[in-house]
C-alpha positions in Angstrom: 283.4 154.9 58.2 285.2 153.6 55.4 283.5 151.2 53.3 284.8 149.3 49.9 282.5 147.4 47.2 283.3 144.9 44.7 281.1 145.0 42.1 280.3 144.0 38.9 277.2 146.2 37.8 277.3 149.4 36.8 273.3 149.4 38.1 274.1 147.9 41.5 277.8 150.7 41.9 275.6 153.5 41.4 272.9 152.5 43.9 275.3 151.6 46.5 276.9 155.0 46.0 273.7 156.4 46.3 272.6 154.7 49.6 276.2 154.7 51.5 276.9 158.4 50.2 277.4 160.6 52.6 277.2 158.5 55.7 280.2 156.4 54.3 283.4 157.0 52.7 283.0 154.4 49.7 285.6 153.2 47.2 284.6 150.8 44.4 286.9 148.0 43.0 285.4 146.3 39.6 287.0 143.5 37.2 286.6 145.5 33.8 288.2 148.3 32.7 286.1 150.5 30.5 283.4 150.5 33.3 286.3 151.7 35.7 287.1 154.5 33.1 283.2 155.5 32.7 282.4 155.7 36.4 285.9 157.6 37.0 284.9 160.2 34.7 281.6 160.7 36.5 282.8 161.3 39.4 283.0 157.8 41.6 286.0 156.6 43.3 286.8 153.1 41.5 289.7 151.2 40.6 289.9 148.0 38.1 291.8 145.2 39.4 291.0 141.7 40.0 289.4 140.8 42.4 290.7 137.7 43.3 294.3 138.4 44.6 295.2 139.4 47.5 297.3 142.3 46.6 294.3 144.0 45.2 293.2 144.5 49.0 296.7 145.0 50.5 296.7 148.2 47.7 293.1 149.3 49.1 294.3 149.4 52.7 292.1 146.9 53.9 291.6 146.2 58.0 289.8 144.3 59.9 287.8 147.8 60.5 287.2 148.3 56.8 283.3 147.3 55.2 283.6 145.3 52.2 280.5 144.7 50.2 280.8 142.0 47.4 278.3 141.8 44.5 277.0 138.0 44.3 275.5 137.3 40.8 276.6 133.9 40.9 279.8 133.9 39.9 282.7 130.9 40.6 285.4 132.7 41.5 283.0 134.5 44.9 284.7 132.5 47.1 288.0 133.2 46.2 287.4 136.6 46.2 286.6 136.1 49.8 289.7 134.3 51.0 291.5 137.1 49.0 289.8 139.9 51.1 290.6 137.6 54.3 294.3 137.0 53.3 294.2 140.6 53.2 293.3 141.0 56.7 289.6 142.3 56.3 286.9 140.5 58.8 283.8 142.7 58.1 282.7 140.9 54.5 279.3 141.8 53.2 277.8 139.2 50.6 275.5 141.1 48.5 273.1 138.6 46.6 271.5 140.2 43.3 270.9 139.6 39.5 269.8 136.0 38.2 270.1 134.0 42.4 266.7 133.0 43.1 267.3 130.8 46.4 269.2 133.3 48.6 269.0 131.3 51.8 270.9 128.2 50.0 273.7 130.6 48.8 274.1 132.1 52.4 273.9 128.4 53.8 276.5 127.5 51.3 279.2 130.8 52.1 278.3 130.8 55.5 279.3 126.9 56.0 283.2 127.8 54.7 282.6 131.3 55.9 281.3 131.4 59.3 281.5 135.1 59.9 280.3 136.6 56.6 276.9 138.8 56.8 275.1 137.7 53.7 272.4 139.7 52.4 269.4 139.9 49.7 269.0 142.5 47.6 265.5 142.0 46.6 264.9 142.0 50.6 266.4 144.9 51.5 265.0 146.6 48.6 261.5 145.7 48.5 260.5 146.6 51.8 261.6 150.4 51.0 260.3 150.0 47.3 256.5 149.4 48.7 256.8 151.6 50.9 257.8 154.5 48.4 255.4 153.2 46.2 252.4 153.0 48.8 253.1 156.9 49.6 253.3 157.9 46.2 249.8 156.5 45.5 248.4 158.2 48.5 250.1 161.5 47.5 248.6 161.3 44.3 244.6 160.5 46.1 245.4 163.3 48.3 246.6 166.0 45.7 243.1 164.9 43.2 241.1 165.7 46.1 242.9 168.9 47.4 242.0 170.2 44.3 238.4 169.1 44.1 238.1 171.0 47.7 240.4 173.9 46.7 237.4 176.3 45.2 235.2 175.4 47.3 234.1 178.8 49.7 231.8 176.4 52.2 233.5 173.2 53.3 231.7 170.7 55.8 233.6 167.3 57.4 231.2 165.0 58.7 231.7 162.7 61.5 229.3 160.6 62.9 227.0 161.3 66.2 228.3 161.8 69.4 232.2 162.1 67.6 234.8 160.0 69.3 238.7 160.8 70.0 239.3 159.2 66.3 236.6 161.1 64.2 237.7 164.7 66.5 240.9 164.2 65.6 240.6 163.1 61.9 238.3 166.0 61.4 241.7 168.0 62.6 243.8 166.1 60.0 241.7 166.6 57.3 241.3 170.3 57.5 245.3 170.5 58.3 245.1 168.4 54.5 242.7 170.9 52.7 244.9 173.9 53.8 241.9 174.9 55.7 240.9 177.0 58.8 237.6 176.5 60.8 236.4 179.3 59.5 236.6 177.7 55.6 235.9 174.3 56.7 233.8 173.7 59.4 233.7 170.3 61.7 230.3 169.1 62.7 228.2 166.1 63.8 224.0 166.2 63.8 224.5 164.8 67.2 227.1 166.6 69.2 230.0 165.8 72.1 228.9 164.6 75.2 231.0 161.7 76.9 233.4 163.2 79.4 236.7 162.1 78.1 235.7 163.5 74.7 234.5 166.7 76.4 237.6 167.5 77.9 239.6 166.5 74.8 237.4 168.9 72.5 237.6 172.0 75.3 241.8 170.9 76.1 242.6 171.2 72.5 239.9 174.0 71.7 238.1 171.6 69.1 234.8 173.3 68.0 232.5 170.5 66.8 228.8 172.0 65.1 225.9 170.6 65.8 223.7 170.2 62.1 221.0 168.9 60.7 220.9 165.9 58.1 219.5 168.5 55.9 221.5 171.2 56.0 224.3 169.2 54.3 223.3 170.1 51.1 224.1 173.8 51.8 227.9 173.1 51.5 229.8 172.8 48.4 232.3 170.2 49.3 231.3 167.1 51.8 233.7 164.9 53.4 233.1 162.5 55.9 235.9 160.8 58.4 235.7 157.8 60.6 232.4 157.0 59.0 230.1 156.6 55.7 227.1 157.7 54.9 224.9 153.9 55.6 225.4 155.2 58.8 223.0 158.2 58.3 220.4 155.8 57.6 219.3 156.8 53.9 219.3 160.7 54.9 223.0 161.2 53.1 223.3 159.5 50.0 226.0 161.0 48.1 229.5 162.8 49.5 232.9 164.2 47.9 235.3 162.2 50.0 235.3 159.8 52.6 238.1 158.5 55.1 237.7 155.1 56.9 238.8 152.6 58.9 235.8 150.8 59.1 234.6 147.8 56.6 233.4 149.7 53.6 229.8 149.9 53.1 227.4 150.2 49.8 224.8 152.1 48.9 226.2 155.7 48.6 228.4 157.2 45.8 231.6 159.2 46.8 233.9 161.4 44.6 237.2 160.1 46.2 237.3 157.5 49.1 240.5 156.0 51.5 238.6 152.9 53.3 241.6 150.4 55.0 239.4 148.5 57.3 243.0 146.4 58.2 243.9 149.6 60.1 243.4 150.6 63.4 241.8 154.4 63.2 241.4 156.6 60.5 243.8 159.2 62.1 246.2 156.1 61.1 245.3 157.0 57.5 245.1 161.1 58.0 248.9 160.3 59.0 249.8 159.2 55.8 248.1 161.4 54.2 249.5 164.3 55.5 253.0 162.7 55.3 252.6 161.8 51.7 252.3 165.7 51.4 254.9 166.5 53.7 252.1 169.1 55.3 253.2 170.5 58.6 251.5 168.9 61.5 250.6 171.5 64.5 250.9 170.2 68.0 247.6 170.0 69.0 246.5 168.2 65.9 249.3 165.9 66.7 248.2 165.1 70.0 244.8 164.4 68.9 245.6 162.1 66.4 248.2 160.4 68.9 245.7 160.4 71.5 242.6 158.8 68.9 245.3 156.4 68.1 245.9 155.1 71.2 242.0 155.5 72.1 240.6 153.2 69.2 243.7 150.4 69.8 243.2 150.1 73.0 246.6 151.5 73.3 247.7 148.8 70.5 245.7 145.9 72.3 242.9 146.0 69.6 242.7 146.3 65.8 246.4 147.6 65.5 249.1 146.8 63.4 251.8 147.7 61.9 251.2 151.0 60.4 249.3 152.2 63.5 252.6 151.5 65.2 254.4 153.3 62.6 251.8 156.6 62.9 252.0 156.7 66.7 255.9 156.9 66.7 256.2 159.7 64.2 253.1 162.0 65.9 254.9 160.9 69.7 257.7 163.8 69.2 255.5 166.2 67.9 252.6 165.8 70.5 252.0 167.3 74.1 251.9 163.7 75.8 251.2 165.8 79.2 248.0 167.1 77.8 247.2 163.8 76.6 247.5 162.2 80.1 244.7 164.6 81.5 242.8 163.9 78.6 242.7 159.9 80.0 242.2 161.2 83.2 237.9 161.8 82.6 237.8 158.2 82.0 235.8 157.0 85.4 232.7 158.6 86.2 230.3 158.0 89.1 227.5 158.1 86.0 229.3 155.4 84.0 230.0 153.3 87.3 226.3 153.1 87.8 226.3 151.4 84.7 228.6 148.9 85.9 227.0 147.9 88.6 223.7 147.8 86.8 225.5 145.2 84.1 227.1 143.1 87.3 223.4 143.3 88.7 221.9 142.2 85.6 224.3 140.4 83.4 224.6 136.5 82.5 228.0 134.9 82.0 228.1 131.7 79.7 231.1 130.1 78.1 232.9 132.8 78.5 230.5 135.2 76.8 229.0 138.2 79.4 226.0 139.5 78.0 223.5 142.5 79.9 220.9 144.6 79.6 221.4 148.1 81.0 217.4 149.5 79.9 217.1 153.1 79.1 220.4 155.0 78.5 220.3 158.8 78.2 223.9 158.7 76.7 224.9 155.8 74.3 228.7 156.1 75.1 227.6 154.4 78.3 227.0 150.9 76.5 230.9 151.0 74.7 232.2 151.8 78.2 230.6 149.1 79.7 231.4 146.5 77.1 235.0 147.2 77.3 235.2 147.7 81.0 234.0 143.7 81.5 236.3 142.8 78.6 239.1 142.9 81.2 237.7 140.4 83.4 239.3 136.8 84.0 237.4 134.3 81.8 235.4 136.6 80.0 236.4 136.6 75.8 233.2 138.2 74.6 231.1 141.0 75.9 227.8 142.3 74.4 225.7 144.9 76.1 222.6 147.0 75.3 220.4 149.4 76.1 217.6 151.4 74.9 218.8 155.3 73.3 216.3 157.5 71.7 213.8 154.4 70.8 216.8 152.3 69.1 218.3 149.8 70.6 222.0 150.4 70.7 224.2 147.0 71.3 228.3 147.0 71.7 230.4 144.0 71.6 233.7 143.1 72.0 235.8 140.4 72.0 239.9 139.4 72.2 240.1 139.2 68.6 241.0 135.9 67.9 237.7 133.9 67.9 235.1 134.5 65.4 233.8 138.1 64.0 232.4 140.8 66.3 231.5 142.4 63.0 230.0 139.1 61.7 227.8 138.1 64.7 225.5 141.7 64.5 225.3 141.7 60.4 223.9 138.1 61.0 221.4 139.0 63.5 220.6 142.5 63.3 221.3 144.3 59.9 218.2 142.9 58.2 216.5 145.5 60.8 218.6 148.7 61.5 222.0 149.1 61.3 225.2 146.9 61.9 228.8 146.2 61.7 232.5 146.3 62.8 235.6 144.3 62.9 236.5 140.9 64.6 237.2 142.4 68.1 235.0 145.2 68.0 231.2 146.1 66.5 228.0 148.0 66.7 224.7 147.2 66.0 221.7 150.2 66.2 218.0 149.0 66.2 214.7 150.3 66.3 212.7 149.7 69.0 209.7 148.7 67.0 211.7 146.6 64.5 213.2 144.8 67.2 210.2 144.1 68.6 208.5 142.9 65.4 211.8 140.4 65.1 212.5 138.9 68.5 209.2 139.7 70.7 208.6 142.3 73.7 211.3 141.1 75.5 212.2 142.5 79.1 215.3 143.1 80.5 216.0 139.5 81.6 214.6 138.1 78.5 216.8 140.3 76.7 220.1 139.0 77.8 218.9 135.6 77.6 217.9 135.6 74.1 220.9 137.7 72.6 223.4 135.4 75.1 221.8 132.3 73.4 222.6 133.8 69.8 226.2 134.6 70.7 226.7 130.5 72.0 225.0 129.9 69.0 227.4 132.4 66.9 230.1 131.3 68.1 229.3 126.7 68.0 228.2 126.7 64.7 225.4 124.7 66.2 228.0 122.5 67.6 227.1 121.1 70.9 228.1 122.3 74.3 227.3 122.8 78.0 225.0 126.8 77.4 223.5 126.6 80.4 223.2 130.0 82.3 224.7 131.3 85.0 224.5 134.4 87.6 227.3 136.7 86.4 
């Protein structure tokens, strides 16, 4: 397609050349001479005529087909350069504001009222938008090539996720190795709890992920530590210090890390391991690709929760180098007749208040159970907030959720709970894990009906302010 620009900068001629080069065929026209001569001599096609008559266009060969660009600076005469291009029978006029304009919309408001079919556009807009983003990848190019080399002599390698790994930290781990340049041999995945909800046991045997089961204190033996998907408050004092950590989570004190990547605004960490391995144009296997498309999807909710733009952005460049078939059976060990007991047993025993459904489902032999749970009655009509717990390996282990537009998920267990164990998350999504005993000591020896009385009343309470308001109880 033929395209012609008026300008008036030699700055603004050679980055239109640049950006319309090869996809169009671009002629310049410019007002002074000796920038026509210096431009001609470096190669660009450019003429120096005025730009306010007519005949300048008829010379050009302008149609109604041709793209004319005009540089807007300010200048008086931009309107008669318009009329000129129109006399000359072009239609498709480009108005492109730059230099000293600071109220764009006012200009185009102004052209566009004598003008009605001009296209004006913003320089600063159209390039500020690419200009972060260039600038964004070039600082996470550099954060990814200072650690490559801090892991790059390193003969044992260990990345850490946390226990009982979820789609996210399985495929992160993926990334990251991918990232070091690393095989499974060289760099070995591992959790001190292992795999064991269904979905994630046929992703890890579907994509042949080998997760190692190790103890908090065999950490030490590796020369190089990184953890993904989680930080080291999450070990509970038993990891204090790591080379590198990759997070989506809200960051965390307490520990000291080499290098860290912690955007708690994003979705899933494999959101981040996709810029980082785009920022070093690393190739990106097909089975690491669908694990990090299918942890994507996992952690949003399939872009219902915690999502935004850049999650959007990661899922559409993994979606044509994934096997989406091999994700689909992945989705397909979702319902269980073990996790359905647990439904019933939360229907059985739950309370609904104000749109909160809180229960108690006792002794778990499998914490994923309570997450399940939690998001399953999230999809119920009326209910905004869900918070359920139950009793793992002498902790009490508590998910909640909510729609993400009230107050904090994250907020409501700090408040509560992280004065005895551990707690946190984001506004639609957190965790809280308790001691037995310390939850005892706190709240009393509470039964099961007790239970989801007492935390239901905190969440009301959470979420009033101590404003008044009908809380009474009823059978969910």
């Amino acid at each position: 397609m033929r395209c012609l620009a008026v300008c008036q900068s030699e700055l603004v001629i050679r980055m239109l050349d640049e950006i319309l080069l090869p996809s169009f065929e671009v002629d310049f026209i410019v007002e002074s001479k000796p920038l026509a001569r210096r431009l001609h001599e470096a190669g660009t096609a450019v003429v120096a005529a005025d730009p306010r008559r007519t005949d300048t266009y008829l010379k050009a060969d302008v149609t109604p087909g041709t793209c004319v660009i005009i540089e807007d600076s300010g200048r008086r005469s931009l309107k008669k350069i318009i009329e000129a291009i129109g006399d000359a029978g072009g239609t498709l006029i480009y108005v492109l504001g730059v230099g000293s304009l600071t109220d764009f919309r006012k200009r185009e408001e102004e052209l566009k009222s004598q003008f009605r079919e001009l296209n004006y556009l913003a320089l600063s807009e159209l390039f500020g938008g690419p200009l972060l983003t260039e600038f964004s990848r070039s600082i996470t190019r550099l954060k990814v090539q200072q650690y490559q080399r801090l892991f790059q002599d390193a003969d044992r390698v260990l990345i850490l996720l946390h226990n009982d790994p979820d789609p996210d930290a399985l495929a992160s781990g993926l990334a990251l190795r991918n990232v070091l340049r690393r095989t499974k041999q060289t760099a070995i995945i591992a959790a001190i709890q292992g795999v064991t909800r269904p979905e994630n046991l046929r992703m890890v045997n579907l994509l042949d992920i080998q997760v190692e089961s190790i103890a908090a204190a065999q950490v030490n033996e590796f020369e190089r530590v990184a953890m993904v998907d989680v930080q080291p408050h999450y070990f509970m004092g038993a990891i204090n210090h790591v080379d590198l950590v990759i997070d989506h989570h809200p960051e965390q004190p307490g520990y000291s890390a080499v290098y860290k990547d912690i955007r708690p605004d994003y979705g899933s960490t494999s959101t981040i391991l996709t810029e980082h391995l785009r920022a070093v144009d690393a190739n990106i296997s097909e089975r690491t690709a669908t694990a990090m498309l299918y942890a994507i999807k996992s952690d949003t909710l399939f872009f219902n929760r915690q999502a935004n733009r850049v999650d959007i952005e990661a899922f559409s460049y993994l979606y044509p180098l994934a096997d989406a078939a091999l994700i689909r059976k992945m989705e397909g060990a979702e319902i269980t007749m073990d996790r359905l007991e647990y439904v019933l047993t939360a229907k059985q025993n739950g309370r609904l208040s104000e749109q909160v459904f809180c229960a108690f489902l006792g002794t778990s032999p499998r914490e994923d159970f309570i997450p399940y749970v939690a998001d399953f009655y999230l999809q119920l009509e009326n209910v905004k907030w869900t918070i359920i717990a139950g009793i793992v390996n002498d902790s009490i282990v508590m998910s909640v959720r909510n729609l993400g537009y009230q107050r904090n998920a994250g907020e409501f267990v700090r408040k509560y709970f992280a004065d005895i164990g551990s707690a946190g998350g984001h506004r639609a999504m957190a965790k809280a894990v308790v001691p037995l005993a310390a939850f005892r000591q706190k709240f009393g020896n509470l039964q099961a009906e007790g239970f989801t009385e007492r935390v239901l009343s905190m969440a009301i309470e959470f979420l009033h302010e101590h404003q008044p308001g009908d809380r009474k109880l009823v059978k969910a």
